[in-house]
C-alpha positions, 0 to 999 in steps of 0.5 A: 825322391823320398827315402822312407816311401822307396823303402817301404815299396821295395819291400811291398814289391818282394811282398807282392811276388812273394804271394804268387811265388811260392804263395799261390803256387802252394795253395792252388797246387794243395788243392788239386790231385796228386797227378796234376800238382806240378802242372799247377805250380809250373803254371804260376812260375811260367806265368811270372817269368813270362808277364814279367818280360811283357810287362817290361816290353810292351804292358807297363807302357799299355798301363801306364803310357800317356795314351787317351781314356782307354788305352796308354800309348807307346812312349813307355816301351822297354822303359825308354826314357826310365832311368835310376833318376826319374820319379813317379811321384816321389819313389823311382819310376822303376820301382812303381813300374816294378811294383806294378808288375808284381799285380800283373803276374799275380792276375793272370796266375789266378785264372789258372785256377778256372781251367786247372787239370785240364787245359794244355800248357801251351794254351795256357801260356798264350793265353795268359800273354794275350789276355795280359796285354787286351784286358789286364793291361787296358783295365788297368789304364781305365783305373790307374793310369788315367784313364775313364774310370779313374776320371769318373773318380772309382774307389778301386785302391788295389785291384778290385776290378783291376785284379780281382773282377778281371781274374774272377769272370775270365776264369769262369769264362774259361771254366765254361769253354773248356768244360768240367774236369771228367767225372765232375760231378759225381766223382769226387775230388777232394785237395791231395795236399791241404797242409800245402795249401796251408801253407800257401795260404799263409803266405798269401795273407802275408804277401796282401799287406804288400799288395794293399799296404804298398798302394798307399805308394808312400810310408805314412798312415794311409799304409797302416791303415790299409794293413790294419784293415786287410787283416781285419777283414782277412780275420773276420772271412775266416771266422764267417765261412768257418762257422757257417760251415760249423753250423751247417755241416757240424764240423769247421774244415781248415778248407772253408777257413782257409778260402774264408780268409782268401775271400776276406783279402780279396774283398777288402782290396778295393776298399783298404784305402778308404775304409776304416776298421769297423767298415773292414769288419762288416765287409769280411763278414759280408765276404765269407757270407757271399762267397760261401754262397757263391762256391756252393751255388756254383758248384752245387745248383749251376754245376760249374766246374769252375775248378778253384774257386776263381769267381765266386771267392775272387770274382764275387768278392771284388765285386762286393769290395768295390760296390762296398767301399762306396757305402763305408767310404762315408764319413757319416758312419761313426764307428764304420766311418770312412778313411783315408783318400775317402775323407771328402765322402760325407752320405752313404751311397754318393759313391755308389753309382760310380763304384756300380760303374766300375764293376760293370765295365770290368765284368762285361769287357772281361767277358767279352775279350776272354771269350773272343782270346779262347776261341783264338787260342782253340783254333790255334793249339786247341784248348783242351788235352785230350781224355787220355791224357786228362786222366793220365795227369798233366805233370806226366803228360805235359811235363814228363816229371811226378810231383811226388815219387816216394 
């Protein structure tokens, strides 16, 4: 066992569960109404306490099981045969099984962005247990513990397609079933809270040098590096949405930087282990870029209530990262050469068709098995509260409590 490494990943695991909570609870919490603001951070507190278990029970042995190419088997369940002495690696193998469930809390919490104000608690919660266990679990087989992917050689250092794919297209997914919110479009519904979502915000940037830092799995300058990157990339999201919206619309709202910089995160994620700063530059101005397209094309020409943002910031943005880190992985670059675990890369593009690869894999399965899990869940509880409720709340309806009663 190393000391330092086990150090430094007990300290990216508090970081990685500090993002969902209370990290994400604020920022998605801010951004819907006031009558639905509760709702929301039960949401992402259910979902922690209850992917923890799973992931204890049957996931991490799903995920991380011998298995074959596609699946992991049953060897690791409830931890049989894990004790303080043994190793992943060099760190203890409770810690990485710990550290990897912080990633599973926080992927399933993300879409709940996709559904927000308007699907039933109960739905929600198994929902997010069954899709746990049929696409985050074996999505993160093919890529980390394994499996196909991982075989064909993919760049996906901390959840581009594991994470940020898999949340992104099962929220549309789930926006598209369960239909808009009632009066989207037309009625508006701005953020009841955006300090809140400030705040939340913050501490999401925080928690991303655990969640990309803490994969290098080790105290050495892959960690740094991948740090250094995150938060250049984070930096450059910001500044990018915010001007185009300066430009645009006259004025820079706290908004559009604020989800500039979630899209800057989750567009470095893939790629923070294998590119170097200036590559992390261009990827986040590409990310504010394409992910402010994708919002408005979503919202303003398709007319999607996608209701948070989900894909087109998370969704579009891992897309991007893992195509992206198969272009700045190259050593062939200069000062947008690659780094780290990448070094053998030489040409732009050489990695390219295998990075394309991932992508499709995790869109199309995603898809697929959300779906048929929706339909599953409808038959069952039924997806949506009805209208009265809706417009009632859901911190009333579904929790009898009032986010705020001053």
């Amino acid at each position: 066992m190393n000391g330092a490494n086990t150090a430094w990943i007990l300290m990216s695991t508090a970081l990685v569960l500090f993002m969902t909570l209370p990290g994400l609870a604020l920022f998605y919490g801010g951004l819907v109404r006031t009558k639905n603001v509760l709702s929301v951070i039960m949401q992402c507190f259910s979902i922690a306490g209850m992917a923890s278990i799973l992931w204890f029970v049957l996931g991490y042995s799903l995920a991380f099981g011998e298995g074959n190419a596609v699946i992991g088997d049953f060897s690791k369940v409830m931890l049989a045969g894990i004790g303080k002495e043994t190793l992943s690696g060099d760190i203890p193998e409770s810690l990485f099984m710990l550290f990897q469930m912080t990633f599973a809390i926080i992927t399933p919490a993300l879409v709940v962005g996709g559904f927000a104000e308007r699907m039933k608690f109960s739905s929600m919660l198994l929902f997010s247990a069954i899709w746990l266990l049929l696409v985050y679990a074996p999505v993160t087989h093919w890529v980390w513990g394994g499996g196909w992917l991982g075989a064909m050689g993919l760049y996906d250092f901390a959840g581009g397609v594991v994470v940020h794919i898999t949340a992104g297209v099962a929220a549309l997914v789930a926006a598209l079933m369960i239909g808009p919110r009632k009066g989207f479009p037309t009625t508006a519904m701005p953020p009841h809270n955006l300090t809140m979502t400030a705040t939340g915000a913050g501490m999401l940037w925080v928690g991303w040098y655990g969640f990309n830092g803490g994969s290098a799995l080790a105290a050495n300058g892959d960690a740094a590096m991948a740090m250094l990157v995150t938060h250049i990339s984070a930096s450059a999201g910001a500044v990018t949405w915010g001007a185009i919206e300066w430009k645009r619309y006259g004025k820079p709202s706290a908004l559009g930087t604020l989800t500039g910089v979630i899209a800057g995160l989750g567009t470095i994620t893939p790629a923070s282990g294998f590119v170097g700063p200036g590559g992390a530059l261009l990827i986040g101005i590409m990310a504010g870029g394409v992910c402010y397209a994708a919002t408005s094309y979503l919202k303003r020409v398709l007319k999607i209530d996608e209701s948070l943002d989900v894909f087109p910031v998370h969704g579009v943005g891992g897309m991007l990262g893992t195509l992206m880190a198969g272009i700045f992985s190259a050593t062939s670059l200069g000062v947008f050469s690659g780094y780290g675990f990448a070094d053998g890369i030489e040409s732009v593009g050489e990695q390219l068709g295998v990075q394309l690869m991932g992508v499709l894999a995790g869109v199309i399965y995603t898809a697929a098995v959300t779906f048929g899990i929706l339909k599953v869940v409808d038959a069952l509880l039924g997806l949506r509260v009805t209208e009265e409720e809706e417009i009632e709340g859901l911190d009333l309806n579904q929790h009898g409590e009032r986010g705020y009663d001053l």
